[in-house]
N, CA, C and O atoms as a printed pandas DataFrame, in Angstrom:
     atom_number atom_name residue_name chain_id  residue_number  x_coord  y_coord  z_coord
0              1         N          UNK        A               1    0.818   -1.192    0.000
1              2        CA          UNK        A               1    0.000    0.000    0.000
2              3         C          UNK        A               1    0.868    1.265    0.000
3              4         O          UNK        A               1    0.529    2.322   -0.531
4              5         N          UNK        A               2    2.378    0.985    0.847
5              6        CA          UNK        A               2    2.571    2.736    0.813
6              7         C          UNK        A               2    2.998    2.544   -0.693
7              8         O          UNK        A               2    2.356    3.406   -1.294
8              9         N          UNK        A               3    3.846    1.766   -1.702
9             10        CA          UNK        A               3    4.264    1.935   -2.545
10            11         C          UNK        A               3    3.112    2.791   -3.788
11            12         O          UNK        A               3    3.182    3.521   -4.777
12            13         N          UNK        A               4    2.369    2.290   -3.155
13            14        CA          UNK        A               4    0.853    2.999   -4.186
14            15         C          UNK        A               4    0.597    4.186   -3.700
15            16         O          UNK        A               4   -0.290    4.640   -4.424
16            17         N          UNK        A               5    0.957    5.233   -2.595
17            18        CA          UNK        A               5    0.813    6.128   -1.978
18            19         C          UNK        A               5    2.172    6.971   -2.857
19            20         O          UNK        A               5    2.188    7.976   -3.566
20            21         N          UNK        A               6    3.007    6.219   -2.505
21            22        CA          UNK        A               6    4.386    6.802   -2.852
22            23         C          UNK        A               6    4.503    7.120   -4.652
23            24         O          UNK        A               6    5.091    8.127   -5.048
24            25         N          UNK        A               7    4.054    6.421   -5.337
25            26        CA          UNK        A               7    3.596    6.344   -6.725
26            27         C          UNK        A               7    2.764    8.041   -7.531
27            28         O          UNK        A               7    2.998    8.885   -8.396
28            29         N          UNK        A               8    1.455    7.584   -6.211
29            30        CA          UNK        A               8    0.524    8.394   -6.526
30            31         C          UNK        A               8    1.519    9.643   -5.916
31            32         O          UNK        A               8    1.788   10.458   -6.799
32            33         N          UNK        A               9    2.029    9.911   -4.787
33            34        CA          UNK        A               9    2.854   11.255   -4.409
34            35         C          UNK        A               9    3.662   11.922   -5.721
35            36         O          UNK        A               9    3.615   13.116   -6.019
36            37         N          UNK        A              10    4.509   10.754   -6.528
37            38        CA          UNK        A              10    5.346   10.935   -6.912
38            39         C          UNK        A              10    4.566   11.826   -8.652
39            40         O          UNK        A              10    4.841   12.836   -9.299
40            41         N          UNK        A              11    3.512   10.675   -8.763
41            42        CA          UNK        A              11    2.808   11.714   -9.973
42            43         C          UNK        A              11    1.634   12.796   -9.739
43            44         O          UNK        A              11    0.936   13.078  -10.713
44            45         N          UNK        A              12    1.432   13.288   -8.754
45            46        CA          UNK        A              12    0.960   14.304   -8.144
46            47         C          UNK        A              12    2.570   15.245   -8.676
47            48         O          UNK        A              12    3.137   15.917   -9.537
48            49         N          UNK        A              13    2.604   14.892   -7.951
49            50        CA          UNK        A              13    4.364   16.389   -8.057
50            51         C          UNK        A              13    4.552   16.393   -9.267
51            52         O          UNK        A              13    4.574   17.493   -9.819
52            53         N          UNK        A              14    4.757   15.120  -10.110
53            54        CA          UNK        A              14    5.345   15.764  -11.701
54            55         C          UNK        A              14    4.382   16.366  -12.402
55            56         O          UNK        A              14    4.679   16.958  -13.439
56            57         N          UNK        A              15    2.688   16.295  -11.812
57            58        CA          UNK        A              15    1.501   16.839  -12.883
58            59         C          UNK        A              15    1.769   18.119  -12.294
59            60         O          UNK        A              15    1.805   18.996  -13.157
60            61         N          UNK        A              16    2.000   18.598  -10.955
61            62        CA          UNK        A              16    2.337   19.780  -10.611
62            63         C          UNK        A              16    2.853   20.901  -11.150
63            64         O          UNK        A              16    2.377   22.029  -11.273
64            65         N          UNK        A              17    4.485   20.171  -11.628
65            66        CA          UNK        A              17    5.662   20.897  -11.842
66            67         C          UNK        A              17    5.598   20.819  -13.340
67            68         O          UNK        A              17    6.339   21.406  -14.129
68            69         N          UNK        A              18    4.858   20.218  -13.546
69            70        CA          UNK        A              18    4.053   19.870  -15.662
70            71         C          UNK        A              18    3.064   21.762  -15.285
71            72         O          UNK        A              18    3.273   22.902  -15.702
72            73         N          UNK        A              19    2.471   21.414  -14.736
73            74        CA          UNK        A              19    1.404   22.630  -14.882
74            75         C          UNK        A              19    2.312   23.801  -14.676
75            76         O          UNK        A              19    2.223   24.723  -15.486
76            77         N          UNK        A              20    3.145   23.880  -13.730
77            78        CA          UNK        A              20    4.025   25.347  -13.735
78            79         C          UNK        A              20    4.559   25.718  -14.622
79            80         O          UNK        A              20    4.366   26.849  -15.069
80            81         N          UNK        A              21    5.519   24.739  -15.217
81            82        CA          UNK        A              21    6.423   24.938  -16.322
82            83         C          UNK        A              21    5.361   25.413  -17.718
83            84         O          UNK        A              21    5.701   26.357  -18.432
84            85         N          UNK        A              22    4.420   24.848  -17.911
85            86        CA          UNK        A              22    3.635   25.351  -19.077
86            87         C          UNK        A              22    3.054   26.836  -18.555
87            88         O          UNK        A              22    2.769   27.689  -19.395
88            89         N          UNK        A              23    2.866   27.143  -16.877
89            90        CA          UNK        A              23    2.326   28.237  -16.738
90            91         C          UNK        A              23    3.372   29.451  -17.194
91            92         O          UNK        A              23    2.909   30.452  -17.741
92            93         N          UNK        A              24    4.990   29.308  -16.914
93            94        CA          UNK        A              24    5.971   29.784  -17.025
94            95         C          UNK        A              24    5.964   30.064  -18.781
95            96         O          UNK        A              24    6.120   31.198  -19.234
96            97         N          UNK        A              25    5.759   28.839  -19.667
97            98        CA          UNK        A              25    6.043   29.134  -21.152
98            99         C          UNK        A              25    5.180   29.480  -21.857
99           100         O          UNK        A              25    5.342   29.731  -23.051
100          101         N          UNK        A              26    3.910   29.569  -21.133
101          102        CA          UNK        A              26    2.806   30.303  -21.800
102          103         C          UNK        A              26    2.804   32.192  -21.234
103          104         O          UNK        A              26    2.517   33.191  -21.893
104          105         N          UNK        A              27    3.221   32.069  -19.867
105          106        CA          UNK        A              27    3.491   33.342  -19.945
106          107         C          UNK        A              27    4.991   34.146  -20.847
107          108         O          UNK        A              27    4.875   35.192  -21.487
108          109         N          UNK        A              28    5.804   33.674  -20.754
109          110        CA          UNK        A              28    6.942   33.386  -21.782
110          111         C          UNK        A              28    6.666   34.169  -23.103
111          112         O          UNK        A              28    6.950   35.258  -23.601
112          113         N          UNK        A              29    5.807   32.790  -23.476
113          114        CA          UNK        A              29    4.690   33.185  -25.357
114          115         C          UNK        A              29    4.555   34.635  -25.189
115          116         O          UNK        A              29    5.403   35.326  -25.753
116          117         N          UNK        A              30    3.616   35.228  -24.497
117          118        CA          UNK        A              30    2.600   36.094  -24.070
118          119         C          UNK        A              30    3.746   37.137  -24.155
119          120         O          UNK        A              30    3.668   37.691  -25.251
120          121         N          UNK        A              31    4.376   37.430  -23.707
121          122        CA          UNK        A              31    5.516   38.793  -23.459
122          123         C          UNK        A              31    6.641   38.709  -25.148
123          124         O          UNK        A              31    7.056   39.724  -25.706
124          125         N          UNK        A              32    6.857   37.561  -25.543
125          126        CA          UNK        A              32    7.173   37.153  -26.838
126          127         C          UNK        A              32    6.215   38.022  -28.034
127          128         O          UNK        A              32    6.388   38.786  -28.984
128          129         N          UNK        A              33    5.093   37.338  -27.282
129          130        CA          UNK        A              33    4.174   38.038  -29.022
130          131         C          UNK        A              33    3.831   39.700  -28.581
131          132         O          UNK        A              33    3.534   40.608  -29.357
132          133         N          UNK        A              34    3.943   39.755  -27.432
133          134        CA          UNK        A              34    3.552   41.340  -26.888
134          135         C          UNK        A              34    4.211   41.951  -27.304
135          136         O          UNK        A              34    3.699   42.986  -27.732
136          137         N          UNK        A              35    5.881   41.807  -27.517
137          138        CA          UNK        A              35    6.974   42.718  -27.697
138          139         C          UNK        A              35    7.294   42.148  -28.706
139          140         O          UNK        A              35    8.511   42.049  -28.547
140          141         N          UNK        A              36    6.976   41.518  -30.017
141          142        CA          UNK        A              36    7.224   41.137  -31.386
142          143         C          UNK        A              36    6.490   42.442  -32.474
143          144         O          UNK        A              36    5.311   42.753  -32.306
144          145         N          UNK        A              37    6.958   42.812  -33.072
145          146        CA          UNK        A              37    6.824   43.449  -34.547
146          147         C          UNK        A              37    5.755   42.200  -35.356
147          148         O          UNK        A              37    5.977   41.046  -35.724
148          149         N          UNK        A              38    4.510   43.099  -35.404
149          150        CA          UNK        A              38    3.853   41.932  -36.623
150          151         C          UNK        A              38    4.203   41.771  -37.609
151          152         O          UNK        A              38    4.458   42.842  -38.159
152          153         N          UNK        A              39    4.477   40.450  -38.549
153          154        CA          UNK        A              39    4.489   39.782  -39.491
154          155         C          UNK        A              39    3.538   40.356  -40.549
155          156         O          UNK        A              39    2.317   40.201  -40.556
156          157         N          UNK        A              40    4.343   41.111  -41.534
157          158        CA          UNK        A              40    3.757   41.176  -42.594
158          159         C          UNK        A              40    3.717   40.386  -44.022
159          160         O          UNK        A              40    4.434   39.448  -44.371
160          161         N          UNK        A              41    2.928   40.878  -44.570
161          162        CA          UNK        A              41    2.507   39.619  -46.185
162          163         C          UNK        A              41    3.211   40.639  -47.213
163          164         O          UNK        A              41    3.262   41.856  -47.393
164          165         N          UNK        A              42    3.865   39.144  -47.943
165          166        CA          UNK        A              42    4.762   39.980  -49.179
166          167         C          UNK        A              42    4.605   38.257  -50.122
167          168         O          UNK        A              42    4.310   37.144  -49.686
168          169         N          UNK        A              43    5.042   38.846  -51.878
169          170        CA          UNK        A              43    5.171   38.073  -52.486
170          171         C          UNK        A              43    6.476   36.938  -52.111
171          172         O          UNK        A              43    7.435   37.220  -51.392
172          173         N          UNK        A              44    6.308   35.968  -52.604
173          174        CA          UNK        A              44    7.574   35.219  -52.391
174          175         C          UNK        A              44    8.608   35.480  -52.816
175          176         O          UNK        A              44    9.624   35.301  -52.144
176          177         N          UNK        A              45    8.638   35.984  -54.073
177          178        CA          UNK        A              45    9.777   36.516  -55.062
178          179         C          UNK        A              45   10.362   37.936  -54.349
179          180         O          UNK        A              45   11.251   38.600  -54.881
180          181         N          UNK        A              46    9.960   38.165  -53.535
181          182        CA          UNK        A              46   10.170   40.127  -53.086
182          183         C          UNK        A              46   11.335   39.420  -51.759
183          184         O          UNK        A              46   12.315   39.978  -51.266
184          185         N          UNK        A              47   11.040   38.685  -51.601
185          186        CA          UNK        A              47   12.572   37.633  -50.183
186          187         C          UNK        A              47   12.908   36.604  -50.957
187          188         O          UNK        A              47   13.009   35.561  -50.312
188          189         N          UNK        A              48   13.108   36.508  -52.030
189          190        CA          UNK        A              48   13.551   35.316  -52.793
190          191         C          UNK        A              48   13.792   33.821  -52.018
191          192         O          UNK        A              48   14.710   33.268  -51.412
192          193         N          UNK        A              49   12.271   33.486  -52.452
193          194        CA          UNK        A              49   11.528   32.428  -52.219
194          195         C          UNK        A              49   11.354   31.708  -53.020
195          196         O          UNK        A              49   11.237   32.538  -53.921
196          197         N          UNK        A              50   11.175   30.412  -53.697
197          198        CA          UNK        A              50   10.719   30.076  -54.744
198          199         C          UNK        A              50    9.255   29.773  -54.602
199          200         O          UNK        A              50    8.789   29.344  -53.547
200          201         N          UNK        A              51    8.606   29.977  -55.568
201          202        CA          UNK        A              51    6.950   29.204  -55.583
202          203         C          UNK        A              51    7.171   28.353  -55.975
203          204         O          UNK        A              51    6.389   27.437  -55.724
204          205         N          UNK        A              52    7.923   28.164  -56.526
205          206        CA          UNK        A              52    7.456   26.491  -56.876
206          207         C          UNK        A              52    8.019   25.592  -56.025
207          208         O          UNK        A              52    7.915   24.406  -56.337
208          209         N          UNK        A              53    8.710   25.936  -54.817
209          210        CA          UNK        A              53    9.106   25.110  -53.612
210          211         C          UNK        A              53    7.764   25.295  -52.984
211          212         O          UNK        A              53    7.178   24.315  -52.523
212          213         N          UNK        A              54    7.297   26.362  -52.942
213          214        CA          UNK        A              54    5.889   26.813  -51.963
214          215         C          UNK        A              54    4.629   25.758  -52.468
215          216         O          UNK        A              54    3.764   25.185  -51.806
216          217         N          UNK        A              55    4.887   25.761  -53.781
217          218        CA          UNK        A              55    3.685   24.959  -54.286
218          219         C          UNK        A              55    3.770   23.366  -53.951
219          220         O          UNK        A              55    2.758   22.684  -54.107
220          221         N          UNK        A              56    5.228   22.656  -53.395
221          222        CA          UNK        A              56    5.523   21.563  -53.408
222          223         C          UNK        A              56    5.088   21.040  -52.044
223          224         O          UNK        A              56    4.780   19.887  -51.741
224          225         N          UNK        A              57    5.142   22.438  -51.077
225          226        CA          UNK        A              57    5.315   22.123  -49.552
226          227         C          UNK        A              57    3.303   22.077  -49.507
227          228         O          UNK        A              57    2.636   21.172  -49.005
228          229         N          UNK        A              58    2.901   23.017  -50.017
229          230        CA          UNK        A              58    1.411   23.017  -50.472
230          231         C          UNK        A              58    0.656   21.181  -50.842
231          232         O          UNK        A              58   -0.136   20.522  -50.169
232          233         N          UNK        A              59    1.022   21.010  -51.548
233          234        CA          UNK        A              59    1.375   19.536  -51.967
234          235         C          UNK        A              59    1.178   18.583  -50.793
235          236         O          UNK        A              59    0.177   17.913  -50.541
236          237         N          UNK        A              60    2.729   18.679  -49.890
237          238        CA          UNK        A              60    2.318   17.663  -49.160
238          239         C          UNK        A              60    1.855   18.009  -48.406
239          240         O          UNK        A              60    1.477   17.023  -47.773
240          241         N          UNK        A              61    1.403   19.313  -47.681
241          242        CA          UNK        A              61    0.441   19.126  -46.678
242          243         C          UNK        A              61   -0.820   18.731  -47.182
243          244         O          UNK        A              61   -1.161   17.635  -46.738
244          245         N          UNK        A              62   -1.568   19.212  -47.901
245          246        CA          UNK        A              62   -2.639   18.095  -48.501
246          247         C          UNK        A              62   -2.597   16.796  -48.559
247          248         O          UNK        A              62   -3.559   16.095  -48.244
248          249         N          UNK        A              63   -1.574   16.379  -48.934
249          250        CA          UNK        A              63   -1.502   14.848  -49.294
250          251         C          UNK        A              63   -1.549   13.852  -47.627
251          252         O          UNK        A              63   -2.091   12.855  -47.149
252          253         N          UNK        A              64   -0.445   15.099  -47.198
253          254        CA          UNK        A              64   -0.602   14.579  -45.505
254          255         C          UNK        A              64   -1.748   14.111  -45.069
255          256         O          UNK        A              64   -1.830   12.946  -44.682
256          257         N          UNK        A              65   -2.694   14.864  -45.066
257          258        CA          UNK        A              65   -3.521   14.753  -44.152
258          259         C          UNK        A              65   -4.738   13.885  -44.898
259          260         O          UNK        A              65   -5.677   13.448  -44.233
260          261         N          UNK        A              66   -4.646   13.697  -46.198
261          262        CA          UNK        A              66   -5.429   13.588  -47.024
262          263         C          UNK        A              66   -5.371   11.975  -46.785
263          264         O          UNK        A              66   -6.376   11.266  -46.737
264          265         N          UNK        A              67   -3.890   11.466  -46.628
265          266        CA          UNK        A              67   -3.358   10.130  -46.544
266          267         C          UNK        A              67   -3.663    9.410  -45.254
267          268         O          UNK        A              67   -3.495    8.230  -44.947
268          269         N          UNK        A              68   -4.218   10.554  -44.496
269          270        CA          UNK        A              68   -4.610   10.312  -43.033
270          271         C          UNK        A              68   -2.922    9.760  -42.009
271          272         O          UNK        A              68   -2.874    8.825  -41.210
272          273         N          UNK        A              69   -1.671   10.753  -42.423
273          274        CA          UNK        A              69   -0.527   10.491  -42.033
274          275         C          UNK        A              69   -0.783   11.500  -40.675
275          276         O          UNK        A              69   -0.447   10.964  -39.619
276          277         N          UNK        A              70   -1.306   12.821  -40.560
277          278        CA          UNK        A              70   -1.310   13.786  -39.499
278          279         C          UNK        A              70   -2.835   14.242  -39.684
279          280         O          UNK        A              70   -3.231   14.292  -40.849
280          281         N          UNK        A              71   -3.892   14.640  -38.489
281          282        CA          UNK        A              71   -4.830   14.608  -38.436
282          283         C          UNK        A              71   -5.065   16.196  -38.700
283          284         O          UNK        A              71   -6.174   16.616  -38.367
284          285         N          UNK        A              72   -4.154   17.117  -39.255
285          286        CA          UNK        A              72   -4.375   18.432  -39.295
286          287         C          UNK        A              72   -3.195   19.364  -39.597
287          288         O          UNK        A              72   -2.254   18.664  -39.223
288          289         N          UNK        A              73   -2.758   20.307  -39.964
289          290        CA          UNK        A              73   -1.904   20.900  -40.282
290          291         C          UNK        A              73   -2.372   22.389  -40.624
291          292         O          UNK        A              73   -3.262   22.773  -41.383
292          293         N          UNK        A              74   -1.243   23.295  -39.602
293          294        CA          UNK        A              74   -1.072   24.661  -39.527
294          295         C          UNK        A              74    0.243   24.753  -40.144
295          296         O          UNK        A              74    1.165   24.004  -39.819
296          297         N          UNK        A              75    0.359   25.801  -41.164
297          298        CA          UNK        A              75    2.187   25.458  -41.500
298          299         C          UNK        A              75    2.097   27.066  -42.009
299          300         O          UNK        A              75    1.235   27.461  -42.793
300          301         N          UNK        A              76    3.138   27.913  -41.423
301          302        CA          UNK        A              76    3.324   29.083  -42.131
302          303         C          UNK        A              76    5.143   29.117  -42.398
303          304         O          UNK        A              76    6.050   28.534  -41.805
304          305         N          UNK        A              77    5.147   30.268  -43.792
305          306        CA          UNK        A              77    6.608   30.511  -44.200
306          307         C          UNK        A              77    6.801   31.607  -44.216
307          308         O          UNK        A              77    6.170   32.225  -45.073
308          309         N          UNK        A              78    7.639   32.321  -43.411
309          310        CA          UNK        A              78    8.422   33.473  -43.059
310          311         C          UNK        A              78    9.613   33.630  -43.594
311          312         O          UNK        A              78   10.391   32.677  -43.625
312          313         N          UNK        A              79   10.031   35.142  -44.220
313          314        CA          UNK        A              79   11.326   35.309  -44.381
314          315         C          UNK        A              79   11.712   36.774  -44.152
315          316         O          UNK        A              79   10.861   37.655  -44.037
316          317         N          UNK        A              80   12.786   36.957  -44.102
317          318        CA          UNK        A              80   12.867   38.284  -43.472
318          319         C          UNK        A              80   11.839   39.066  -43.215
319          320         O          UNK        A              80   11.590   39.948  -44.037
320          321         N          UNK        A              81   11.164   38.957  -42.250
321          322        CA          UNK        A              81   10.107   39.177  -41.146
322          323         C          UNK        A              81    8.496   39.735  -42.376
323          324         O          UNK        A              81    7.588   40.564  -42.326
324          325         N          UNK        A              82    9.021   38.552  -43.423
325          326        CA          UNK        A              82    7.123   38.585  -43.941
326          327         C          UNK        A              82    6.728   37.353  -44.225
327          328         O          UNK        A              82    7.437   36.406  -44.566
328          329         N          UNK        A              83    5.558   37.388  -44.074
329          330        CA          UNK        A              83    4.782   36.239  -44.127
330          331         C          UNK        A              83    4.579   36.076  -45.792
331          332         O          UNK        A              83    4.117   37.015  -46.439
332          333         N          UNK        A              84    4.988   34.717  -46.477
333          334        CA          UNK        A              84    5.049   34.056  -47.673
334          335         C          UNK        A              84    4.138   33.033  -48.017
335          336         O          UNK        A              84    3.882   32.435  -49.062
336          337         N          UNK        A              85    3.713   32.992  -46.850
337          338        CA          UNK        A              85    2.743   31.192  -47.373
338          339         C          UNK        A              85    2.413   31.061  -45.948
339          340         O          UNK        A              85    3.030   31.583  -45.020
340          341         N          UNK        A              86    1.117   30.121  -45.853
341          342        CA          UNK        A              86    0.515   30.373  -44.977
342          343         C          UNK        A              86   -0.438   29.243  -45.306
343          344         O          UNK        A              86   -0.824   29.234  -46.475
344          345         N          UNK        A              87   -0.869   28.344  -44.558
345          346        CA          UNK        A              87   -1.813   27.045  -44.990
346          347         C          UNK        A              87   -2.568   26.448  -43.726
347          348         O          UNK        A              87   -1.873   26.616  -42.723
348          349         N          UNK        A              88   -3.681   25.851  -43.471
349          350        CA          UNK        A              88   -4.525   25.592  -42.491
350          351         C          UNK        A              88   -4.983   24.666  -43.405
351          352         O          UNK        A              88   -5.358   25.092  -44.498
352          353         N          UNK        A              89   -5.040   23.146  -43.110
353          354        CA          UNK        A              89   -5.715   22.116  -43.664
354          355         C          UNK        A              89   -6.510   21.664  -42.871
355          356         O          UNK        A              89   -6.013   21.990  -41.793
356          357         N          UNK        A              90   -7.806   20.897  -42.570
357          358        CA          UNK        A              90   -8.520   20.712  -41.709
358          359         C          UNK        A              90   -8.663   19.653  -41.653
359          360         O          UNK        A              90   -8.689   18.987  -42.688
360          361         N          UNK        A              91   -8.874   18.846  -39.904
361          362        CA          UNK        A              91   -8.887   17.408  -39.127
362          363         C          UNK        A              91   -9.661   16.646  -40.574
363          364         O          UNK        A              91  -10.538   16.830  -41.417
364          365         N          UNK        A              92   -8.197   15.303  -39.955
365          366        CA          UNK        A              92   -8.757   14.517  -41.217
366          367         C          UNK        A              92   -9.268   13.213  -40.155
367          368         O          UNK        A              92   -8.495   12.662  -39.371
368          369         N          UNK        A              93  -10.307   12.959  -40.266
369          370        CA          UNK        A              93  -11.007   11.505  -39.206
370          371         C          UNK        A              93  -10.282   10.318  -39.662
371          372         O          UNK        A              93  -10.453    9.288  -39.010
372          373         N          UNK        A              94   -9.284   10.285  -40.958
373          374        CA          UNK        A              94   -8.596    9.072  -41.505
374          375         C          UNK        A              94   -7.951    8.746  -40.390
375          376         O          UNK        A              94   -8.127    7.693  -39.779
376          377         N          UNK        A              95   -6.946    9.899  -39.983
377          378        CA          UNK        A              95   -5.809    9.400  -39.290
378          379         C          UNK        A              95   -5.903    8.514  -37.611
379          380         O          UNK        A              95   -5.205    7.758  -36.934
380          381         N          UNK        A              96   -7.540    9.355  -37.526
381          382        CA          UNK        A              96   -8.099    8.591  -35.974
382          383         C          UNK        A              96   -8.370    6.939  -36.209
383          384         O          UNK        A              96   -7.985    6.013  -35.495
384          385         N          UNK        A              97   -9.314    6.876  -37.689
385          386        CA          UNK        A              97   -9.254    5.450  -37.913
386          387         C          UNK        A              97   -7.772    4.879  -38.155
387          388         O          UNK        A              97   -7.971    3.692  -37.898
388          389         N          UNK        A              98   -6.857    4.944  -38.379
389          390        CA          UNK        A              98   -5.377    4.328  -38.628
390          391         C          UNK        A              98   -5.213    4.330  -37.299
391          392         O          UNK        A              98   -5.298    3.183  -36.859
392          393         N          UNK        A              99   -4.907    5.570  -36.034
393          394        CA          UNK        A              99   -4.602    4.756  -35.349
394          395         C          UNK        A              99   -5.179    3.680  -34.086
395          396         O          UNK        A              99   -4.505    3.189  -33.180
396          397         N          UNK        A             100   -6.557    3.512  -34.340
397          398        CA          UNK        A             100   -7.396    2.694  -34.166
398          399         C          UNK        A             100   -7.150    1.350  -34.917
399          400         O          UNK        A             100   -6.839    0.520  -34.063
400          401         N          UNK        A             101   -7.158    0.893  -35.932
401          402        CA          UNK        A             101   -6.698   -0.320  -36.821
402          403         C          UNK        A             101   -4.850   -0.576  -35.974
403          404         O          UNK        A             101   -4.199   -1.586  -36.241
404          405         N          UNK        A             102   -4.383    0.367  -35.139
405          406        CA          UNK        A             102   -2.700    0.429  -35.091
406          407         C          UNK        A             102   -2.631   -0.376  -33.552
407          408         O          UNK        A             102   -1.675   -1.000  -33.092
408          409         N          UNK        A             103   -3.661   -0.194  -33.077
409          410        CA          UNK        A             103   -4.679   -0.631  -31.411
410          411         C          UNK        A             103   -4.070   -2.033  -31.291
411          412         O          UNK        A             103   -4.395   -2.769  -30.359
């Protein structure tokens, strides 16, 4: 019995020191994006970018999620402080069935 006491003590404290540390890097974030310069939108070619790398990365995030490999995808491309590409694909229910069949 104490070993089950001692167990439960022991993951009490790490869910603890789990919750601080995220309280610490979310406040962190918060003073990060407060004191950041917003991200502005520019062509790709104006930071020499290629599109047709942009169009490739475009590509597989579709295919990603499409393949049911990742259940969702946020992906942005920055270059000297502008925003180039920018993509939001939406939850694919494939990938929940895969890893259900993975069970």
């Amino acid at each position: 019995m104490n070993a089950i006491m001692g167990l439960k003590t022991v993951l009490r404290t790490q869910f603890y020191s789990n919750i601080q540390l995220m309280k610490s890097s979310i406040n962190s974030l918060i003073i990060f994006v407060l004191h950041s310069p917003p991200l502005l939108e520019a062509s790709p070619e104006s930071v020499d970018v290629s599109r047709e790398r942009l169009g490739r990365l475009d590509v597989m995030c579709k295919e990603s999620v499409t393949n049911g490999d990742v259940p969702g995808i946020v992906a942005l491309v920055a270059r000297k402080g502008k925003i180039v590409w920018r993509r939001a694909e939406k939850l694919s229910l494939r990938f929940f069935e895969t890893l259900k069949k993975s069970e």
